[in-house]
PAKE-602274 format. One record per residue (C-alpha): residue in one letter; x, y, z. Coordinates in steps of 0.05 Angstrom, whole numbers, plus 5000, padded with zeros to 4 digits. Layout:
N
<mardren><code>A</code><c1>X</c1><c2>Y</c2><c3>Z</c3></mardren>
...
This chain:
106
<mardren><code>X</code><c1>4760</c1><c2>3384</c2><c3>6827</c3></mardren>
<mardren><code>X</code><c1>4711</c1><c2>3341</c2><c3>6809</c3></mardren>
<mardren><code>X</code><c1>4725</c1><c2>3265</c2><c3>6845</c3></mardren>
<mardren><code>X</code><c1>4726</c1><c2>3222</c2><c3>6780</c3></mardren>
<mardren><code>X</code><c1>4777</c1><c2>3265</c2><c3>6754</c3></mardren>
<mardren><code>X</code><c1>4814</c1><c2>3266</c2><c3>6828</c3></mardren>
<mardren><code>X</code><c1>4808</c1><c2>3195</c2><c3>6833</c3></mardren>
<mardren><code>X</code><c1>4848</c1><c2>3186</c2><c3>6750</c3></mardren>
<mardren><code>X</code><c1>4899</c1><c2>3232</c2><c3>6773</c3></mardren>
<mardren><code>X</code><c1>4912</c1><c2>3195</c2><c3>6838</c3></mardren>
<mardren><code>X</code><c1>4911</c1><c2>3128</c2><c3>6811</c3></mardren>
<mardren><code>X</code><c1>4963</c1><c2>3157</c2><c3>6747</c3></mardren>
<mardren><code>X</code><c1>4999</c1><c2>3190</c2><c3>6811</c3></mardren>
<mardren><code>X</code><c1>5006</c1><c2>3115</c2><c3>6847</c3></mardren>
<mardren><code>X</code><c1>5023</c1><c2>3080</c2><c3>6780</c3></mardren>
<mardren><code>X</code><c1>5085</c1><c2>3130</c2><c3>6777</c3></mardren>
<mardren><code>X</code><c1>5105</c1><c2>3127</c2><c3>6840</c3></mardren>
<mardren><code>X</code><c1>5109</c1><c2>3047</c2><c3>6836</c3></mardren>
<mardren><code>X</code><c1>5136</c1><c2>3044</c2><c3>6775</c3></mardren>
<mardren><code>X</code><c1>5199</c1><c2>3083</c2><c3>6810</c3></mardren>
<mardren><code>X</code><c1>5188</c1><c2>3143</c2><c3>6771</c3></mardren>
<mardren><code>X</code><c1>5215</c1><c2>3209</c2><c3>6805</c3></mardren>
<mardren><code>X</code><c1>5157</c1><c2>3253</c2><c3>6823</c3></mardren>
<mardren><code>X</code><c1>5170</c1><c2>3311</c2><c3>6868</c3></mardren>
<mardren><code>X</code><c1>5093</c1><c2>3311</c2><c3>6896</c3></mardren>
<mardren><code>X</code><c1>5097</c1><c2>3322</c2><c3>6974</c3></mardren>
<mardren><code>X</code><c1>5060</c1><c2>3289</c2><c3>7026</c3></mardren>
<mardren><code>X</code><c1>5000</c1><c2>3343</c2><c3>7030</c3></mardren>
<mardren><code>X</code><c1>4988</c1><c2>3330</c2><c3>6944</c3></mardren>
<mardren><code>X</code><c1>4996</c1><c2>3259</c2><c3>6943</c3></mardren>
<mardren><code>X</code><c1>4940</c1><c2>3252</c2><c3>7003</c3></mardren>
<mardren><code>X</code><c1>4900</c1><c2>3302</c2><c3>6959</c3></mardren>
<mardren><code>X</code><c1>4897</c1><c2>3260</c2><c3>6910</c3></mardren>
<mardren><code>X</code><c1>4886</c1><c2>3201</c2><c3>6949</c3></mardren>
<mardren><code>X</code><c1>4955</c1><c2>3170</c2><c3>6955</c3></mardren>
<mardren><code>X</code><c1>4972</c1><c2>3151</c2><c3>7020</c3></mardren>
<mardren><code>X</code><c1>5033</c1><c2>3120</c2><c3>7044</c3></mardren>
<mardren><code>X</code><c1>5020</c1><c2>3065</c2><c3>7091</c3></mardren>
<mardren><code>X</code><c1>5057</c1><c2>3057</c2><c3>7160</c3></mardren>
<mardren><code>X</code><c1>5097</c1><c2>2993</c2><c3>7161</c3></mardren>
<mardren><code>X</code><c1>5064</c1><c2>2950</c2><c3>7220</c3></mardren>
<mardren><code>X</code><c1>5108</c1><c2>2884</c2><c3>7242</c3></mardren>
<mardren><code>X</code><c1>5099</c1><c2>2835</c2><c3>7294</c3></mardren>
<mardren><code>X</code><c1>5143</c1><c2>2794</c2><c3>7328</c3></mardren>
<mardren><code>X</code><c1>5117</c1><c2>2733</c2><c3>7297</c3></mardren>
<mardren><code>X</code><c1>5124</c1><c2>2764</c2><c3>7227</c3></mardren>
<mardren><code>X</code><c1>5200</c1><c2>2793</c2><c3>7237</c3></mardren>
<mardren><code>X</code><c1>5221</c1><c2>2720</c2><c3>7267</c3></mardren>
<mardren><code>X</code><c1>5181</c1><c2>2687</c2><c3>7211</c3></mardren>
<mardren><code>X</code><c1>5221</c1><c2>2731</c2><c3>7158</c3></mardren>
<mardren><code>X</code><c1>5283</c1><c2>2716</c2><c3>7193</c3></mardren>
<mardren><code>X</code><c1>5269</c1><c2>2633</c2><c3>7190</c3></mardren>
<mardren><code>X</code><c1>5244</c1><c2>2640</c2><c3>7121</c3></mardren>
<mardren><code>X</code><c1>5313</c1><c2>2658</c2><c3>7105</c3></mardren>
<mardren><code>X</code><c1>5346</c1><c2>2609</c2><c3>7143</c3></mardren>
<mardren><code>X</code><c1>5391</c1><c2>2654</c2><c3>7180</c3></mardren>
<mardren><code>X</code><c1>5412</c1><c2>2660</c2><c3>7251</c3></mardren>
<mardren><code>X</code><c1>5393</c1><c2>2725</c2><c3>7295</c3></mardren>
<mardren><code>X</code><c1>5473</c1><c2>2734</c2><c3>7283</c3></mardren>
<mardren><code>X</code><c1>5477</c1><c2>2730</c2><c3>7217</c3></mardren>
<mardren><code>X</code><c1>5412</c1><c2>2768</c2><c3>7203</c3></mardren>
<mardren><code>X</code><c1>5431</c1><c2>2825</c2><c3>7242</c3></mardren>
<mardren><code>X</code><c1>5497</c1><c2>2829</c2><c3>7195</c3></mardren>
<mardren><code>X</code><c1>5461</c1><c2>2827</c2><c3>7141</c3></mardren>
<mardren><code>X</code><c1>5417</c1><c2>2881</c2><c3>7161</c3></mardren>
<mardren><code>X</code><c1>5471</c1><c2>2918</c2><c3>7192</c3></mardren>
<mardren><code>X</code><c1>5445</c1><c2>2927</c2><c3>7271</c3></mardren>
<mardren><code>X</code><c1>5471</c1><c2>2897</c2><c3>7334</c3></mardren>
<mardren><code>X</code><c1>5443</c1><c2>2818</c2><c3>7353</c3></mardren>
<mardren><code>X</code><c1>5419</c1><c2>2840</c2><c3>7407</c3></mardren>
<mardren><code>X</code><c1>5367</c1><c2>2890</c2><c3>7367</c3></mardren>
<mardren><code>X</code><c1>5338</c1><c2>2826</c2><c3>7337</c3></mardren>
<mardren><code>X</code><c1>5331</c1><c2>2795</c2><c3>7403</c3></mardren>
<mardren><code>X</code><c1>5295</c1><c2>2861</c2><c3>7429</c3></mardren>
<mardren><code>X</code><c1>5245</c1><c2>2853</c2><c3>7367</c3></mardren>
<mardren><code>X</code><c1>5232</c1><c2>2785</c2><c3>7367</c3></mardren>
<mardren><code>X</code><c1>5219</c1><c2>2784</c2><c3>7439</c3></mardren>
<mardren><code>X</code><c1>5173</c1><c2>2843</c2><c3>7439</c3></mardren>
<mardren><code>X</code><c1>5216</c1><c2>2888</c2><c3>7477</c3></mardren>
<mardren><code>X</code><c1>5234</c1><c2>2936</c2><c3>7423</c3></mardren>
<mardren><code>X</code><c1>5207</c1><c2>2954</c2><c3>7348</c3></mardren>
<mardren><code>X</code><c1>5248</c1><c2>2970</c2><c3>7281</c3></mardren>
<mardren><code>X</code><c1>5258</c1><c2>3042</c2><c3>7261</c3></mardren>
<mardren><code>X</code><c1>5258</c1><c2>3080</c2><c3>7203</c3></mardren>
<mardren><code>X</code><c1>5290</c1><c2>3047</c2><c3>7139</c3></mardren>
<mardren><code>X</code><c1>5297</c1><c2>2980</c2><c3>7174</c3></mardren>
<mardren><code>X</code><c1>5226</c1><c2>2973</c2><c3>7184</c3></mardren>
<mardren><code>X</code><c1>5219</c1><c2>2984</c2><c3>7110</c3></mardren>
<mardren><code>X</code><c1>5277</c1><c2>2943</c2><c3>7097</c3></mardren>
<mardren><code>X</code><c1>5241</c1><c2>2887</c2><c3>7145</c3></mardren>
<mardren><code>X</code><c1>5174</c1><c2>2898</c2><c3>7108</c3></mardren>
<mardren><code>X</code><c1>5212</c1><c2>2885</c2><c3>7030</c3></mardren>
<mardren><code>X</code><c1>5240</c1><c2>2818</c2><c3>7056</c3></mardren>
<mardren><code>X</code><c1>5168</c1><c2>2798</c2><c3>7084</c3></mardren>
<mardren><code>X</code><c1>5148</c1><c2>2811</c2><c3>7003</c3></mardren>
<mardren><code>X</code><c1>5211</c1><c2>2787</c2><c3>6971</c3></mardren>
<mardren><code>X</code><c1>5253</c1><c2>2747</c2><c3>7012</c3></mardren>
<mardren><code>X</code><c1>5324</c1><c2>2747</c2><c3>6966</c3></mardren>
<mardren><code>X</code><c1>5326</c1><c2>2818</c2><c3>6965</c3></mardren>
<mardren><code>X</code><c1>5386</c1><c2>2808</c2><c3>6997</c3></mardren>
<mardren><code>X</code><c1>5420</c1><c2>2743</c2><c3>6968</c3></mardren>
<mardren><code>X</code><c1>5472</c1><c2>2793</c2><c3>6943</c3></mardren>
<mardren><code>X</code><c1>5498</c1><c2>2808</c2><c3>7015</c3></mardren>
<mardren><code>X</code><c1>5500</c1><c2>2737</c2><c3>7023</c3></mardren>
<mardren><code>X</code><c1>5549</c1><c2>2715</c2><c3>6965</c3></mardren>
<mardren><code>X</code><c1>5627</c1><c2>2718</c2><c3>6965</c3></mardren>
C-alpha cells in the first residue's frame, strides 16, 4: 500500500477513533496504519499538581477516584505508580480537570 494512501486511512482511522466512534481495528491494524496508542507517563509532580488543581485533599481525592489514601501517598511520594484505568483516569483530569465535578455534588 502505497504510504499517501496509508497515511489518509490512518489519519480517517484516528479521526474515528477520537470522535468515539466504535471501530473494531486491533492493535496490530491500527499500528499499520500508523495509529499508535500512547503509554500514559505521570510524575509525581504532575499527579500532586492535578490533585491541588482540584483543591482536594489526598483523602478526598482518593474517594473520588476510588483507591485507598494511602495509594496517593505511595504516588506522590514516588514510591509507587498508577495502574491501568487510573492512570488513564489520572491522565483525563491533567486535560480536563471537572471531569469529575459530578462525583463531587450532592
Amino acid at each position: 500500500m502505497r504510504d499517501s494512501i496509508k497515511n489518509a486511512i490512518g489519519n480517517t482511522v484516528h479521526d474515528l477513533v477520537k470522535a468515539g466512534i466504535k471501530t473494531s481495528f486491533t492493535e496490530r491494524e491500527l499500528k499499520a496504519l500508523g495509529v499508535e496508542i500512547p503509554v500514559v507517563n505521570l510524575t509525581t509532580y504532575q499527579i500532586r499538581e492535578i490533585r491541588e488543581n482540584l483543591n482536594l485533599s489526598q483523602t478526598v481525592f482518593a474517594k473520588l477516584l476510588n483507591v485507598s489514601p494511602s495509594s496517593i501517598r505511595q504516588w506522590e511520594q514516588g514510591k509507587r505508580q498508577p495502574t491501568g484505568a487510573t492512570r488513564v483516569l489520572l491522565d483525563l483530569l491533567k486535560k480536563s480537570p471537572h471531569i469529575l465535578d459530578y462525583r463531587l455534588n450532592s
